[in-house]
N, C-alpha and C positions, 0 to 999 in steps of 0.2 A: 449306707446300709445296702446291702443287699440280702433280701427276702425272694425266697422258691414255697411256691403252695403246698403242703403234706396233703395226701391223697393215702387212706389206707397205711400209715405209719413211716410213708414214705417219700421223701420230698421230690419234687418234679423234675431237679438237678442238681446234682452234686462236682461244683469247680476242682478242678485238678489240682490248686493249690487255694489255701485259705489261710487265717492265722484265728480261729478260734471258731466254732458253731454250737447252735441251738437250736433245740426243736424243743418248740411251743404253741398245742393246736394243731391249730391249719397252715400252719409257718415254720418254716427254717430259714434263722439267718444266718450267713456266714461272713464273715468278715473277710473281705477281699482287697487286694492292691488300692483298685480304686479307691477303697473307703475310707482311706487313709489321707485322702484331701478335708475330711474332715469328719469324725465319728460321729453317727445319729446315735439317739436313744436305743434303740434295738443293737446295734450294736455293743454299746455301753452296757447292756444288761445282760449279755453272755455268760454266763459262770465261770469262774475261771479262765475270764482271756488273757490270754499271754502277753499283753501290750497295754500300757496303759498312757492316754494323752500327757503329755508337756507343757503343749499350747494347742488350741486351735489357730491362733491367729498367725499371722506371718512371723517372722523372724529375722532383723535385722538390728546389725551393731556397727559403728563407725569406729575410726581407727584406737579410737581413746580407751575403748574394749579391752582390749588385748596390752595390759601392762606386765612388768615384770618387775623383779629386784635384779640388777648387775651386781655381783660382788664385787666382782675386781676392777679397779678404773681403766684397767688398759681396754677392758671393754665395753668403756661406756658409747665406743663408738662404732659399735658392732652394726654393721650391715645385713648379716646372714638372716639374722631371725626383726621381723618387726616388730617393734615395741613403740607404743604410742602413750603410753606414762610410766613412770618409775617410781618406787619406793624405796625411800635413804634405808629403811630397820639390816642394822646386820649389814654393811658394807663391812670389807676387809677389817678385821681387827676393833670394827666398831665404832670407827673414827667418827661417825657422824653424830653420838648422843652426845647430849650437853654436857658430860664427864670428862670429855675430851674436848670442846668447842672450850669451856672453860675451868681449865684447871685446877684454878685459882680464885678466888674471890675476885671478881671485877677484872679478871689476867684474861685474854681473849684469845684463840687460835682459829682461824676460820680456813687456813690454806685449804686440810682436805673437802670440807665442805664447800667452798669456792669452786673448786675444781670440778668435781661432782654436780654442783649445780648449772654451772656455766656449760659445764661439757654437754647434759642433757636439755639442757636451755638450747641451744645451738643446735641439737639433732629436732628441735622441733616437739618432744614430750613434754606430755604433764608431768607435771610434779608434785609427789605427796612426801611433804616430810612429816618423818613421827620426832614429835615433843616425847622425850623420854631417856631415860640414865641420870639420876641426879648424881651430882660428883659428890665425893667423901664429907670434903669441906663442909656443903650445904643438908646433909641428908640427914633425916631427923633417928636413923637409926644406922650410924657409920660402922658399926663391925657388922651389921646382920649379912646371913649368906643370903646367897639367891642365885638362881636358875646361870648366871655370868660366875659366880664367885667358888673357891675348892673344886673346881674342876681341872684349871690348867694350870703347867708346871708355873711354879714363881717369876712374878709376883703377883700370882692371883690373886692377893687382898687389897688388890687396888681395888676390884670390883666389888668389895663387898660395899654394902649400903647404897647402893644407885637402884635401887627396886622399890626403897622408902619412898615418900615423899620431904620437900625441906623443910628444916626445922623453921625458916623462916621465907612466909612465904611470898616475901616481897622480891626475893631473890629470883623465883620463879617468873615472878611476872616480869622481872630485867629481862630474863632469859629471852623467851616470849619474843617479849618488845623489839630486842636487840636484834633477832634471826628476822621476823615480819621488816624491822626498817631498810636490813642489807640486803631483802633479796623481794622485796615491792616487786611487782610486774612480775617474778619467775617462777617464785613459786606461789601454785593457788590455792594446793590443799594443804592441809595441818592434822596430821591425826594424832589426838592427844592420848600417848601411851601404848602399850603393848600386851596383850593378852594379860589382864589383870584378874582375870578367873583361874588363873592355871594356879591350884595351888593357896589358892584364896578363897572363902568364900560371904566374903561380904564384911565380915567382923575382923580381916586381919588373917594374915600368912598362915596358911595349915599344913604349911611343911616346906624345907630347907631351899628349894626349886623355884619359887615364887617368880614371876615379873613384877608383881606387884604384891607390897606387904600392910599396905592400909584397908583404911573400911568406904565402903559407902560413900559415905557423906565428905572424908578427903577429898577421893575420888574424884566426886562431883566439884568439889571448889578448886580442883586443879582444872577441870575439863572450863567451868565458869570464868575462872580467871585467865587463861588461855584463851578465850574468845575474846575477853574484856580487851586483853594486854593488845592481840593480834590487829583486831578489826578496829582499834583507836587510829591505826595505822595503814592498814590494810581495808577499807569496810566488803571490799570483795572478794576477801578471803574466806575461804569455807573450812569448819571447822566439821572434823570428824571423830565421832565417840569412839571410846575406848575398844577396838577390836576382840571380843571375844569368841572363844574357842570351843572346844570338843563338846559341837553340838550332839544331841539325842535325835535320834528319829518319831520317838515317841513327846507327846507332852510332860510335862515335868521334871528337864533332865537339868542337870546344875547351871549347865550355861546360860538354861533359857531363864530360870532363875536370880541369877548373877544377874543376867542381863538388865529385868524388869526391877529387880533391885537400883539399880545402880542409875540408871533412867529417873527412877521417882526419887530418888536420894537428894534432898535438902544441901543446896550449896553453899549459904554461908552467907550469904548477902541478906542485907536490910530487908529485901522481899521475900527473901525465904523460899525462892523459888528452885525448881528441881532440877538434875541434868539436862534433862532431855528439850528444855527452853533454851540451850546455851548449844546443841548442834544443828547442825545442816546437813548431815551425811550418816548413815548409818554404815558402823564398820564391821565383819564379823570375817572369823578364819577358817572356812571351807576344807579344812582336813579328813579325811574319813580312813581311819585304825583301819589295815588291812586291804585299802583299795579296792572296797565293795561298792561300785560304783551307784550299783541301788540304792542306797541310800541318800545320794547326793540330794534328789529332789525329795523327797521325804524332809532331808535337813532344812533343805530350804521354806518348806513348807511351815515347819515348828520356827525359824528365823519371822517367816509372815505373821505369824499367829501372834507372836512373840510382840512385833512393832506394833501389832493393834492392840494387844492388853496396855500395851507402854506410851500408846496417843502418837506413835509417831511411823503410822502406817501412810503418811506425805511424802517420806523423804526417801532419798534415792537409797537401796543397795547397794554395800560393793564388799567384794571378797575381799579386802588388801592381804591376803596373801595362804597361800595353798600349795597343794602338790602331791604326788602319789608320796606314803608315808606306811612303813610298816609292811614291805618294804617300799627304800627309797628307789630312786631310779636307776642309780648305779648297779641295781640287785636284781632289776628287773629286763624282763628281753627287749629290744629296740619295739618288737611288734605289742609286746603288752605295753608298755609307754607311752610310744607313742597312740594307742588306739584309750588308753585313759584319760590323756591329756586331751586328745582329739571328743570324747563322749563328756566330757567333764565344761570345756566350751561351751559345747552345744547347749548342754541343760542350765547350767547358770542364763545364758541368754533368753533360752526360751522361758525360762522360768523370772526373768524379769531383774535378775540382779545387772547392773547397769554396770560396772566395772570390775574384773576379775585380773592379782596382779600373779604371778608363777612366784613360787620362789621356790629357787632362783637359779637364773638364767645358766649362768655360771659356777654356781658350787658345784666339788666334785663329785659329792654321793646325791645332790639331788637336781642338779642342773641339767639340762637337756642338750646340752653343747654338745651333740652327740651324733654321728649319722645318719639320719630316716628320721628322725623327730622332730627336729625343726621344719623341714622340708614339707612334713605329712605337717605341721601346724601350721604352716603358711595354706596350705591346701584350703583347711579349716578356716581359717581366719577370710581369706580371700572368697569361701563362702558364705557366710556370715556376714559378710558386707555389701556381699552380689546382691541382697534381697530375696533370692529363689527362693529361699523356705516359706511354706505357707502352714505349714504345722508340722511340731514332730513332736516324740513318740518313746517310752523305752521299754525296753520287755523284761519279762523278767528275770532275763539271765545276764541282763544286764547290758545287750545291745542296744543301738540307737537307733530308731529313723526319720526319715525326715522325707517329708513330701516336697517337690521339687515342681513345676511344668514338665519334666522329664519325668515323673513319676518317681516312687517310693526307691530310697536309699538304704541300705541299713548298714552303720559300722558296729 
């Protein structure tokens, strides 16, 4: 804070530049550069200040941070941009859900998943694969459409029914078993499922678009038995809850909902115990309609609020997966992209989520494979692991900053 005396309605000095002031009394504060190492109360209490904290405390993220989705294999061994873990959802054509791993009752294909995980195994990343697609075969609703299925030219009704869950669900737990035993030691995370909110709301599919077309309490005895199958085999495997989606900035919005739903939701076992006993990782998808970047920590805020109603305010945050949306990237100028990608970093870290993944790297309309934006996100990234941040900050028009030993940054 910095405080000047009022004398006669008028204060002792007025700085050449500031970012918000009051007069109260015998005082005027203004909010200056310096203050920005860490806001006092006077400060805080400005009316209307144009900035509002992120963190006070330092800010730093090691490389594990900075994950992405690779579509396409030929670049799973991409140098240009750093990527310290990866996410299987949506590789080329899909190849990675158990629809395609197995397409047949007990018929097994692992080539493209081999490939993909040895490839990333070898560059050094983590790896999170999502448990998700049930094949035709096994799916407890094989014509239903969903969010894969009537959209591409023929034969698109292969995908219909892989959003169900199995009619039998011992098949699942094969499933499970079978991926944890061939790939021990590589991969560590599991995330069970894919945005099961969209389109759902707790009771079953509420329209054609679905990832997911069950209730609740499925839900939860996929996510249970997934832990059960993995960690028999695996027990230092971490299992990660169903990722959901288009968060609200306000209390009460579907997903936060969905969310706490599906958390206390009863799995199905002799103890009758809930989701949220059966993870280790909380998963959620950091989208924001229109790339209002102000919102991002608001969201994240109702995500916090969220894990404490749900008992499982312990466990780590992680975005698995995000991106500018509404418009994509390819819609957007190199300088707005990359400076959302660049303010979007920042606040996930400083706001405490512990793994953020892009997607993706490499798709055409939303991939950053692009001139100026990997470049400017190494920049980012490279700070973000320096340590230099000791708090930062967003305004409200949606810029960053961040205090440095160099002093006050803003992008």
């Amino acid at each position: 804070m910095t405080d000047f005396n009022v004398t006669n309605g008028k204060a002792e000095q007025y700085p050449a530049k500031h970012y918000g002031a009051h007069f109260t009394g015998s005082r005027a504060t203004f909010c200056l550069e310096r203050d920005f190492a860490g806001f006092d109360a006077n400060v805080l209490a400005i009316p209307n200040l144009p900035v509002a904290p992120l963190t006070a405390s330092p800010v730093q993220r090691d490389e594990k941070f900075f994950g992405s989705h690779i579509k396409y294999r030929e670049n799973n061994n991409e140098s240009e941009c750093s990527i310290g873990a990866v996410r299987s959802h949506d590789l080329a054509n899909g190849k990675t859900r158990w629809q395609y791993i197995e397409p047949s009752d007990n018929v097994w294909d692992f080539d493209v998943l081999d490939n993909w995980v040895n490839a990333n195994y070898a560059a050094g990343r983590d790896i999170l694969f999502t448990l998700f697609g049930t094949p035709q075969w096994a799916s407890a609703r094989p014509t239903e459409r969903n969010a894969y299925s009537d959209q591409d030219p023929e034969p698109y009704q292969y995908n219909r029914g892989i959003t169900a869950e199995p009619s039998d669900m011992s098949k699942w737990d094969r499933f499970c078993a079978k991926v944890a035993a061939r790939y021990k030691g590589k991969i560590k995370y599991y995330e069970v499922w894919n945005e099961p909110n969209y389109q759902n709301d707790g009771t079953g599919a509420t329209g054609t678009y679905a990832f997911f077309s069950g209730t609740h309490a499925k839900l939860a005895e996929i996510v249970r038995r997934a832990n059960q199958a993995i960690k028999a085999i695996d027990p230092g495997a971490k299992i990660i809850c169903p990722a959901t989606t288009v968060w609200a900035t306000t209390p009460g919005g579907t997903a936060e909902q969905y969310f706490t739903g599906m958390l206390a939701a009863f799995s199905g076992d002799a103890g009758n115990t809930p989701m949220k006993n059966w993870i280790d990782i909380v998963g959620v998808h950091l989208y924001i309609g229109g790339n209002d970047i102000t919102k991002m920590s608001q969201m994240i805020d109702r995500v916090k609020a969220a894990m404490t109603t749900a008992g499982v305010s312990d466990k780590e945050l992680w975005d698995t997966e995000s991106a500018p949306i509404s418009p994509d990237v390819s819609a957007m100028s190199v300088y707005a992209a990359k400076l959302f990608i660049a303010r979007s970093m920042i606040i996930q870290a400083a706001k405490g989520v512990a793994r953020t993944f892009y997607f993706q790297y490499d798709e055409p309309t939303m991939g950053i494979k692009r001139t100026g934006i990997v470049s400017y996100r190494e920049r980012i990234r490279e700070l973000l692991m320096s340590g230099k941040i000791q708090a930062a900050y967003i305004f409200t028009d949606g810029r960053v900053g961040y205090y440095t030993p160099g002093g006050l940054s803003i992008i």
